[in-house]
C-alpha positions as CSV (number, residue, x, y, z in Angstrom):
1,X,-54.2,119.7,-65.7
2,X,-51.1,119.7,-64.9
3,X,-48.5,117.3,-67.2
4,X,-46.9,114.6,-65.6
5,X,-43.0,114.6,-65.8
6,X,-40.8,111.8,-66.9
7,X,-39.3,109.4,-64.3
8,X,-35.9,109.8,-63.5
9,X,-34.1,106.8,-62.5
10,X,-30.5,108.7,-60.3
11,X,-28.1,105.8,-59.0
12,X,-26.1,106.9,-56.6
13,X,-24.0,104.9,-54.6
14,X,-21.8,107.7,-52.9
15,X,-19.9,108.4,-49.5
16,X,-21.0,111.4,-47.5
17,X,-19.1,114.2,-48.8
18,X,-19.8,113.2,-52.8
19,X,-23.3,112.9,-52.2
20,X,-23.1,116.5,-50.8
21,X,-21.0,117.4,-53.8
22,X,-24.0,116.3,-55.6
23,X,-26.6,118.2,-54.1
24,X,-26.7,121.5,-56.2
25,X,-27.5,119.5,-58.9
26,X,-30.4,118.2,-57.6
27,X,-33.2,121.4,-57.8
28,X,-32.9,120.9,-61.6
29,X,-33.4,117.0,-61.7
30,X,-36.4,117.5,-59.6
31,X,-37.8,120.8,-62.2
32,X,-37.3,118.7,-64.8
33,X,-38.3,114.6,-63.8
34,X,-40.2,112.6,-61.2
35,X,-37.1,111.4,-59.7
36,X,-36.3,108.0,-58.0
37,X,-33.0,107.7,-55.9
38,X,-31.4,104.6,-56.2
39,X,-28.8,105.2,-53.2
40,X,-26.2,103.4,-50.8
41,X,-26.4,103.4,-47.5
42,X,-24.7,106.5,-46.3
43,X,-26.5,108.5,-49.3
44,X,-30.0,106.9,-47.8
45,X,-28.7,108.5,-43.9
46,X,-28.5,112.0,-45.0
47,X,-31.3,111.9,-48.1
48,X,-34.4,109.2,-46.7
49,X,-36.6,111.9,-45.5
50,X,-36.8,114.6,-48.4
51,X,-40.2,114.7,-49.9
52,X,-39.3,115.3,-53.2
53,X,-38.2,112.2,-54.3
54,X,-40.8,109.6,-56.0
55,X,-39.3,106.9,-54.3
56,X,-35.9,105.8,-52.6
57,X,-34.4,102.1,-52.2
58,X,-31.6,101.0,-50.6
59,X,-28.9,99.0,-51.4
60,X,-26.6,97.5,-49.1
61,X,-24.0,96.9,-51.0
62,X,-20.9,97.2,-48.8
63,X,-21.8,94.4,-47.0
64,X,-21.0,92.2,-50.1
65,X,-17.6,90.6,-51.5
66,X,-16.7,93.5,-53.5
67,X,-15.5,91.2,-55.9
68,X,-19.0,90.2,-56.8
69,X,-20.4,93.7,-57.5
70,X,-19.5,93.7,-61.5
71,X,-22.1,91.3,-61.2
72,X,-24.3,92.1,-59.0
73,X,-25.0,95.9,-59.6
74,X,-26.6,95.5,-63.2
75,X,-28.4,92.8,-61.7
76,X,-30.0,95.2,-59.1
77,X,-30.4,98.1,-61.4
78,X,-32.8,96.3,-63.7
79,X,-34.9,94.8,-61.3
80,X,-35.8,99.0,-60.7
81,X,-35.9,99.4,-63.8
82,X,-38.7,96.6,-64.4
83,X,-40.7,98.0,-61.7
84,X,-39.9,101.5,-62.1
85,X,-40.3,101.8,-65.9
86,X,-38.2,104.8,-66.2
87,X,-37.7,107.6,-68.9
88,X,-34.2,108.3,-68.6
89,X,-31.4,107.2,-66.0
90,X,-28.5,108.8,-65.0
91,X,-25.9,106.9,-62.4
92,X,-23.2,109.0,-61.0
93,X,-20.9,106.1,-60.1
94,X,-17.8,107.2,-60.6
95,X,-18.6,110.9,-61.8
96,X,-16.2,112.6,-59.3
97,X,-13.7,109.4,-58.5
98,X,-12.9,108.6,-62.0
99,X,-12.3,112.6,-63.7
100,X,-11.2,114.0,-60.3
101,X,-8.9,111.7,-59.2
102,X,-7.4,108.2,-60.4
103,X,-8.6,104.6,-59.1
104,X,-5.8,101.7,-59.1
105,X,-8.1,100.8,-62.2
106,X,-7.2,103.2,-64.3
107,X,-3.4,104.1,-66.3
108,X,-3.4,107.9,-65.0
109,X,-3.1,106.4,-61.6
110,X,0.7,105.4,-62.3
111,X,1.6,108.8,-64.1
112,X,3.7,110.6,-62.6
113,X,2.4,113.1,-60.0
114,X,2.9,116.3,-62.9
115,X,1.0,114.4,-65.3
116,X,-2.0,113.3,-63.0
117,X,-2.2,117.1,-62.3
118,X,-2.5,117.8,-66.5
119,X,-4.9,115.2,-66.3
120,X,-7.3,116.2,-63.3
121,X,-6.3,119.8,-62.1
122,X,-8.5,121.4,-63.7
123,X,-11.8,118.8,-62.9
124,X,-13.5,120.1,-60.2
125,X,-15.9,117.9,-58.0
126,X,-19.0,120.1,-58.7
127,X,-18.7,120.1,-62.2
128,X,-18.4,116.3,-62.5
129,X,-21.4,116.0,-61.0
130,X,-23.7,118.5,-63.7
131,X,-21.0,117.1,-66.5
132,X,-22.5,113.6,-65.3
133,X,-26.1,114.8,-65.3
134,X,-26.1,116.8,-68.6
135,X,-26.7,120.5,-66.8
136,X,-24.6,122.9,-67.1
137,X,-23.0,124.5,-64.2
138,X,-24.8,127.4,-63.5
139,X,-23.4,131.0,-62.7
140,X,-23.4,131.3,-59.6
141,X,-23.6,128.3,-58.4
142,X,-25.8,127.8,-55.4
143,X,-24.4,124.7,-53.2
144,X,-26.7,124.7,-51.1
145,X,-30.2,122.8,-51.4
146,X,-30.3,119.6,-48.8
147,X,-33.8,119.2,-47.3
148,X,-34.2,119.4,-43.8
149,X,-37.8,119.5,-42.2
150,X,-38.9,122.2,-39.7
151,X,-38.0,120.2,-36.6
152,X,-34.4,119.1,-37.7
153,X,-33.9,123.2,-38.6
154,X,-35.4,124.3,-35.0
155,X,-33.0,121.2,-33.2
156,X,-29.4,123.1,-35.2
157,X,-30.9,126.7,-34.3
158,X,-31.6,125.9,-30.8
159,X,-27.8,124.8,-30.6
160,X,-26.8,128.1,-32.2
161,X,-29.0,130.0,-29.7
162,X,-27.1,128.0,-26.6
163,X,-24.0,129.2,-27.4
164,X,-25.1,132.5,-28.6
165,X,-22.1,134.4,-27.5
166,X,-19.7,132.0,-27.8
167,X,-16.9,131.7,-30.9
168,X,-18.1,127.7,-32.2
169,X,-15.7,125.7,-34.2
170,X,-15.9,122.3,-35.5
171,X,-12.7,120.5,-36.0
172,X,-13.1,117.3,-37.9
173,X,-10.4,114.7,-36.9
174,X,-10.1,112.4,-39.3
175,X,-12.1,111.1,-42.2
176,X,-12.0,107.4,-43.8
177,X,-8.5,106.8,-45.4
178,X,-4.8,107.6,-44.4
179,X,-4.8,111.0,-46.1
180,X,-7.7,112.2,-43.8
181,X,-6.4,112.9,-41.0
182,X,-5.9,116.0,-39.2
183,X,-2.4,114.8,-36.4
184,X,-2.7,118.8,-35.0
185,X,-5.9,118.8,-33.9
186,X,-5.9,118.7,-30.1
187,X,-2.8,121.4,-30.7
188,X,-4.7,123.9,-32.8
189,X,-7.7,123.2,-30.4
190,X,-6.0,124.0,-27.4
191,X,-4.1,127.1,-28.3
192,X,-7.3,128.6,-29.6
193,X,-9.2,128.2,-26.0
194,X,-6.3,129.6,-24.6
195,X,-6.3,132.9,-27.0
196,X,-10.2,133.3,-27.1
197,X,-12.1,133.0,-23.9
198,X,-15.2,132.6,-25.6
199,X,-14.4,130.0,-27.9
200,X,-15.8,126.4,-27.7
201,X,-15.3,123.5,-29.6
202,X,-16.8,120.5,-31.3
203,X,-14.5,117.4,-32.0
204,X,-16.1,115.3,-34.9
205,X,-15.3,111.8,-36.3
206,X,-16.2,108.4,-36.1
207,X,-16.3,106.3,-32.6
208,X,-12.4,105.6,-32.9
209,X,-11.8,109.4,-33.0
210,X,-13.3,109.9,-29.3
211,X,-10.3,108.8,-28.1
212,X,-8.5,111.7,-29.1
213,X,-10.7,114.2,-27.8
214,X,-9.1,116.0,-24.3
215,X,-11.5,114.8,-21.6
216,X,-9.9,118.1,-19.3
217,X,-11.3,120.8,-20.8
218,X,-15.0,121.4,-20.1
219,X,-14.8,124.1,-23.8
220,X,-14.1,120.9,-25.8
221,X,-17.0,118.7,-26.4
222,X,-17.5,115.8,-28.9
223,X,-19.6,115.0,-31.8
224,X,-17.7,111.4,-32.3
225,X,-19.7,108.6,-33.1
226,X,-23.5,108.0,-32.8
227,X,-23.5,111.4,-30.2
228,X,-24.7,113.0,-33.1
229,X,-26.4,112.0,-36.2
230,X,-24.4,112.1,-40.0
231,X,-27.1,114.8,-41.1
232,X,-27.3,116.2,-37.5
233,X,-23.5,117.1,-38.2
234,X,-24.1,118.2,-41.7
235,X,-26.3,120.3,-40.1
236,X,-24.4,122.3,-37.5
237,X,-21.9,123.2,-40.0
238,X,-24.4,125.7,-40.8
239,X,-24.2,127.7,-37.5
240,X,-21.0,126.9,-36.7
241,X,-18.6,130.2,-36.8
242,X,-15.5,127.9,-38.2
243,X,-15.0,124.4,-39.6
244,X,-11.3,122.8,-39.6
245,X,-10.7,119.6,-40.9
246,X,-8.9,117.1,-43.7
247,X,-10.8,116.0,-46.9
248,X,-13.9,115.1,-45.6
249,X,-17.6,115.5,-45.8
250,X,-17.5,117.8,-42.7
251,X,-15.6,120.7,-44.9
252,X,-17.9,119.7,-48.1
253,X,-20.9,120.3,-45.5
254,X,-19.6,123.5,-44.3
255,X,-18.3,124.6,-48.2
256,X,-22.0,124.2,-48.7
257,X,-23.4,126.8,-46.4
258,X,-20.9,129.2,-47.1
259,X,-19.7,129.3,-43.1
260,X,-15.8,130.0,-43.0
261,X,-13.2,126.9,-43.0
262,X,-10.2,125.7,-43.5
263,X,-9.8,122.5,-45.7
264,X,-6.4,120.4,-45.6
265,X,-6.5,118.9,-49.0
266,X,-3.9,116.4,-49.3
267,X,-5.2,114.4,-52.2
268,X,-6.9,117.0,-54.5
269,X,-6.4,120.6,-54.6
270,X,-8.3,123.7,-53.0
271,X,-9.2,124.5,-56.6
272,X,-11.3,121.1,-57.2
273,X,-13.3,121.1,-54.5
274,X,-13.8,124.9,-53.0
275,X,-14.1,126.3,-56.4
276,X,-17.6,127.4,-56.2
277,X,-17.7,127.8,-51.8
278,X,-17.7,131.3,-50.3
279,X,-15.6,132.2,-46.8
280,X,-12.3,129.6,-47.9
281,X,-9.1,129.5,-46.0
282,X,-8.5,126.2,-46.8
283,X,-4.6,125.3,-47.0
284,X,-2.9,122.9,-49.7
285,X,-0.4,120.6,-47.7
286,X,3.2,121.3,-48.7
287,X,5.2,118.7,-49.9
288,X,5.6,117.4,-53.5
289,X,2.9,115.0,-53.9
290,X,0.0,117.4,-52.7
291,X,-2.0,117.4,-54.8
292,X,-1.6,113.7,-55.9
293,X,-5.3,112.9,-57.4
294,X,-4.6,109.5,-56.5
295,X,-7.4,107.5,-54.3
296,X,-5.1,106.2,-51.2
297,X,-7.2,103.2,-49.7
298,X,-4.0,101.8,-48.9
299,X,-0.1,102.8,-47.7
300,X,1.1,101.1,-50.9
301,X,-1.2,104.0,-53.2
302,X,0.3,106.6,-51.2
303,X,3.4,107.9,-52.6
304,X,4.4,109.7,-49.4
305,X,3.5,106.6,-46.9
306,X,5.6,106.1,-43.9
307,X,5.2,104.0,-40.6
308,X,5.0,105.2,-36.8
309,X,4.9,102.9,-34.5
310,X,3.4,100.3,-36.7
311,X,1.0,102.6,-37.9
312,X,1.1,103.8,-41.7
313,X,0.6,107.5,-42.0
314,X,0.6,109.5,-45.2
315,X,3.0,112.5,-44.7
316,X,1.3,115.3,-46.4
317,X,-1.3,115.2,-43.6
318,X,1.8,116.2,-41.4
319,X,2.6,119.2,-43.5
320,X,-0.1,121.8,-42.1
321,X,2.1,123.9,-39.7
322,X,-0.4,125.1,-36.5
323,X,1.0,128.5,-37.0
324,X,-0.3,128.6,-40.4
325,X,-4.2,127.3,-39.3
326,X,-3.3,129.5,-36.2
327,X,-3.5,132.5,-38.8
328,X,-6.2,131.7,-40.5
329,X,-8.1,131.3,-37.1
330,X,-7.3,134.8,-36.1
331,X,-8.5,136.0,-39.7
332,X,-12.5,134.4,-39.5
333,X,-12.5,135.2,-35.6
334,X,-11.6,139.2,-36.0
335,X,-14.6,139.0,-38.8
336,X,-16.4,137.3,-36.1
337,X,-15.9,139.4,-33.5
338,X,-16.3,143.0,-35.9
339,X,-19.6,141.1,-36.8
340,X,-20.8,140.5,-33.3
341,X,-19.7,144.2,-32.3
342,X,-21.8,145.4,-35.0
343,X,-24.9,143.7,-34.1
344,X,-25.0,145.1,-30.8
């Protein structure tokens, strides 16, 4: 008979990307406890349909005062608990936000920029995670390890096999704050249709970001908004042949299969989060500040903020020269096309 394992209560109330940041760890919750996710709402797009868990509830917390969640989080988490009854609980609020980089709440946030690096170089986002959840990193790391069911594999493969012979890359536009955003990307987009013929290209972001994607060039297509799902996207970083894109959870996605890309990290360094991901170009912005391990939810967190046209921008994302991701392009799309020679 087989012995039943202890319940594991796991809070998560993460973003996209640090929920993906916390999938490796999750094969050795599951081997070791029956676990129960406890997850926000953009953890519950991307992880509702795995099997494994034992349960999964929803909380829709962002659509509260944020001033009242001091309050009402404990209150939440022990209604689960009296239902749930569980053996051990491990909540990874804050696992990555607080050791990686520095909230306005805490003192290492007014340091000076060398002392914040001291402080959080040397975290990286992985490790937070298994430091969190009491497992040591292992060696190598696998990154991989999101469930996705037959049909959802068979939808991303049947996008692969359309475009076959074509050069795919995925340039994420922007991400959620001033620091995530990617000002060169109808530039670098452009100049690589015009130097590979068979290159095609996916525009990701959120419903704002359509806008900026060239409506004139039948090689440039978007993934803005609802035209694709979040874990749809996660997804087709997996047969993409490149990735480009600031700090968001479109690079983490394509750090965790492996598939070539170039990062622009702004906010924390390459080291932090592409420690453990094969195939990285990724490119540290140059100016002073990069890396800051500050969060930026605001011009005034921003140590490099100016303003354009009424518009607060964070300089750093200006310092990735096209020539530079030009480079790097040319690099993964020589590979590419040795690969695709050799196959034949």
């Amino acid at each position: 008979m087989e012995q039943k394992k202890p319940v594991l209560l796991l809070i998560a109330y993460r973003a996209f990307g640090d929920w993906l940041f916390t999938v490796p760890v999750l094969k050795y919750l599951f081997e070791k406890y029956d676990v129960h996710l406890e997850c926000s709402q953009k953890v519950y797009h991307l992880a509702h349909d795995d099997p494994r868990w034992r349960g999964i509830t929803c909380f829709k917390f962002e659509d509260m005062p944020q001033n009242t969640w001091a309050v009402e989080f404990p209150k939440r988490w022990q209604s689960i608990r009296d239902v749930l009854h569980p053996d051990k609980e491990i909540n990874l609020n804050g696992s990555m936000e607080l050791s990686c980089i520095a909230e306005r709440s805490q003192e290492e946030f007014f340091y000076p920029v060398g002392g914040r690096r001291v402080v959080f170089g040397s975290n990286g986002f992985y490790d937070a995670v298994f430091k969190r959840a009491d497992i040591p990193v292992p060696n190598p790391l696998d990154t991989t390890g999101m469930y996705f069911s037959d049909e959802q594999e068979a939808w991303a493969l049947s996008w692969r096999e359309k475009h076959a012979r074509e050069f795919i890359l995925i340039i994420a536009l922007s991400g959620s704050t001033m620091q995530k955003k990617f000002p060169n990307a109808v530039e670098v987009a452009e100049r690589t249709l015009r130097m590979y013929p068979e290159a095609r290209i996916y525009m990701a972001g959120d419903e704002d970001c359509h806008a900026l994607v060239p409506t004139d060039n039948p090689r440039i297509h978007s993934m803005c908004g609802n035209r694709v799902t979040i874990k749809q996207a996660v997804h087709l970083t997996k047969y993409a042949d490149m990735v480009i894109g600031p700090e968001t959870f479109m690079m983490v996605a394509a750090g965790m299969w492996g598939t070539p890309k170039i990062q622009l990290c702004t906010t924390s360094s390459v080291f932090q989060i592409c420690q453990y991901q094969n195939n990285d170009y990724s490119i540290q912005a140059s100016i002073w500040c990069s890396p800051c391990h500050r969060a930026i939810y605001a011009p005034n967190d921003c140590e490099s903020a100016g303003v354009e046209k009424e518009t607060p921008y964070a300089e750093c994302t200006r310092r990735f020269p096209t020539s530079a991701i030009m480079e790097r392009i040319e690099k993964v799309h020589n590979l590419w096309e040795a690969n695709r020679h050799a196959a034949i």
